[in-house]
N, C-alpha and C positions, 0 to 999 in steps of 0.2 A: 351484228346478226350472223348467226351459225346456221351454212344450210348441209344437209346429209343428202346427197344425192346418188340413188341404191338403182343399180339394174339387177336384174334377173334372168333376162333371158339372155339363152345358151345360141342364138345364133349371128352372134360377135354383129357385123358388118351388115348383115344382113337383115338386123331385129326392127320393124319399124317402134316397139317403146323403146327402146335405145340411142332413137334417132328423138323421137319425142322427147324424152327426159333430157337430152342435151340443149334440146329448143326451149322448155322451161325454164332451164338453170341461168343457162343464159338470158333468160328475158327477164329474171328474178336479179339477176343482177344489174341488169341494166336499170330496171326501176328501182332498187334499191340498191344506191351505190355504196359499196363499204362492206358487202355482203363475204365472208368465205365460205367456199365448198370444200368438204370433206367429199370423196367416189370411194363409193362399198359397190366394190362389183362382187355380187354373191354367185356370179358362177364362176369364178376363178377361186374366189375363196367363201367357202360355201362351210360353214358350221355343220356340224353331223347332226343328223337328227337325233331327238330325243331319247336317252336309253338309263340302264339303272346306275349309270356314271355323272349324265348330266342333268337328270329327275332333280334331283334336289339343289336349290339352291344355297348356301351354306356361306357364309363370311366368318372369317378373312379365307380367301382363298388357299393360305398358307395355314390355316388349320388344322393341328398335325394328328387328327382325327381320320383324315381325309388319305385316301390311296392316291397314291400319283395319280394314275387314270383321271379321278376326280377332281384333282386340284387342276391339272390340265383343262378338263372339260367347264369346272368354276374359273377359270381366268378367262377362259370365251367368252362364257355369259356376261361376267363382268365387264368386260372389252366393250361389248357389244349393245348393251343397256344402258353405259355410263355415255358411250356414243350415239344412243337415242337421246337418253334425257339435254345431253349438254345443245343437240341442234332446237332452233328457234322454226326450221323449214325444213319439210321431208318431203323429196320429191322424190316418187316411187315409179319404175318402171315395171309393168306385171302385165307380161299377156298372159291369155287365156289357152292354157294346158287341159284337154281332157276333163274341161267344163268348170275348170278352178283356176287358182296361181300355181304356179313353178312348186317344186318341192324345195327347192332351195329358197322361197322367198318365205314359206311354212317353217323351213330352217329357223330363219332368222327370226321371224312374229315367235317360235315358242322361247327364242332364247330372251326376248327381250319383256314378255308377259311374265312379270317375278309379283308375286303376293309382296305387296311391304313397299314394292320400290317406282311400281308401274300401275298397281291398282290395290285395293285392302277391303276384305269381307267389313264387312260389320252387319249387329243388327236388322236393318232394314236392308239388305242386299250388298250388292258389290259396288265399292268409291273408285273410280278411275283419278291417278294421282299423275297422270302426263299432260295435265292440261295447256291451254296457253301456245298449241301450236299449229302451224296448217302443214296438215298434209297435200300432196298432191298426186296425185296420180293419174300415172297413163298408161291405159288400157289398148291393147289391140287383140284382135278378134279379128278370126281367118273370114268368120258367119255374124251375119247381122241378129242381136237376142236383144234390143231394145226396142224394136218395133214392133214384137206382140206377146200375149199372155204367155203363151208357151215359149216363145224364146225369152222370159223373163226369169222364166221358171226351172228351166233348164242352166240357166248362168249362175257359178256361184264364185264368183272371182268379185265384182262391184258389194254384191250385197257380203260377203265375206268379210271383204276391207271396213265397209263400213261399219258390221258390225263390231270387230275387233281394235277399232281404235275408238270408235267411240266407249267400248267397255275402259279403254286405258285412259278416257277422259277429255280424248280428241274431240272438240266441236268442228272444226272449221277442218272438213276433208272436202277436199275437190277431188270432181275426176273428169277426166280429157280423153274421149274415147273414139279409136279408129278401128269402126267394125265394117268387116266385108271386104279384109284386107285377101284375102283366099278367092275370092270370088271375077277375077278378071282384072285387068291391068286399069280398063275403067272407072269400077267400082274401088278398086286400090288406090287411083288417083283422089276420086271425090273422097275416100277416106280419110285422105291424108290431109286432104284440101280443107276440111271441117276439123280434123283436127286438129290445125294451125289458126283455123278461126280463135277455137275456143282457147287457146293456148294466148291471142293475142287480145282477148278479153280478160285476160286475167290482171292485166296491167292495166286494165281500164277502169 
C-alpha cells in the first residue's frame, strides 16, 4: 500500500494541518503495517500555476512539437499525476486561506485534473477514472463554519475538496477538522483535542 502524504501550508512548525497530517500518517501506518509514504510538501515545491505553457496536457513530454517551456511544465504535470494515481492513500493537509485552500494546494488539484488520465467527458457527463482511493483530509480553520448556515456558506475549502475528487472518482474522502484554532488558546486546545478524536476513529 502506497500512501501520498501532501502539506500545504506555508507556516512550517507552526501549521496545526501539518501537525495533523503527521498524526494520520502515522496512525495509517500503524494500522496498516507495510504501508509507504511518499511527503509532497507543496510549499517548498509548489507547481506554478496554470498558464499557456502548462494548459495543455500533451504526451510524451518529449514531443518535439513542444517549446522547452512546455515540455518543462508537461514533465510536472506528469510527475505529479503519475504520483497521484500510483498512491492507494492521500492524506491532505489544507487549512483554510481567505475562505478556500492555499494556492499551492489549487497548484497541484489543476496539475493533476488531466481529461483521459484522471477523469473522461462522455455522453452522459463526466467519468471520474481515480477511483479506489481514500483521501484524507485535515482541515484547520482560525473560525468555527461548521456550526451554522452562514458559516457553511461562507467555507469553500471541505465543500471544494469534496467536490473535486469526487468529479476524479474518489468515493471514500474523509475529513478531520480543527476549527476555532484563531479564537483563544482554549478553543485552540478543544480544537486540536476533537481533532485527535476523530483522527483516532479512523483506525477504528
Amino acid at each position: 500500500m502506497k500512501l501520498l502524504h501532501i502539506d500545504s501550508s506555508i507556516l512550517g512548525s507552526n501549521s496545526v494541518t501539518r501537525s495533523l497530517t503527521a498524526q494520520i500518517t502515522a496512525q495509517w501506518q500503524a494500522s496498516h503495517p507495510g504501508t509507504t509514504v511518499e511527503h509532497l510538501d507543496l510549499a517548498v515545491a509548489t507547481p506554478s500555476h496554470l498558464s499557456t505553457e502548462s494548459l495543455g496536457f500533451r504526451m510524451p513530454p518529449t514531443d518535439a512539437t513542444l517549446t522547452p517551456a512546455q515540455r518543462a511544465e508537461n514533465a510536472i504535470s506528469e510527475q505529479l499525476v503519475l504520483q497521484f494515481l500510483a498512491a492507494d492513500v492521500i492524506v491532505i493537509g489544507a487549512p483554510l486561506y481567505n475562505f478556500t485552500i492555499p494556492t499551492q494546494l489549487k497548484a497541484w488539484i489543476d496539475r493533476i485534473c488531466q481529461v483521459g488520465r484522471t477523469f473522461s467527458y462522455t455522453a452522459t457527463g463526466p467519468v471520474g477514472l481515480a477511483g479506489g482511493k481514500t483521501v484524507i483530509v485535515a482541515l484547520g480553520r482560525g473560525g468555527v463554519y461548521s456550526a451554522s448556515q452562514g458559516g457553511r456558506a461562507m467555507e469553500h475549502q471541505e465543500t471544494y475538496l469534496s467536490v473535486v475528487f469526487g468529479f476524479l472518482g474518489v468515493t471514500d474522502v474523509r475529513f478531520v477538522r480543527a476549527e476555532g484554532v484563531a479564537m483563544g488558546p482554549d478553543a485552540k486546545a478543544a480544537a486540536l483535542a476533537s481533532a485527535e478524536k476523530e483522527i483516532a476513529a479512523l483506525a477504528a
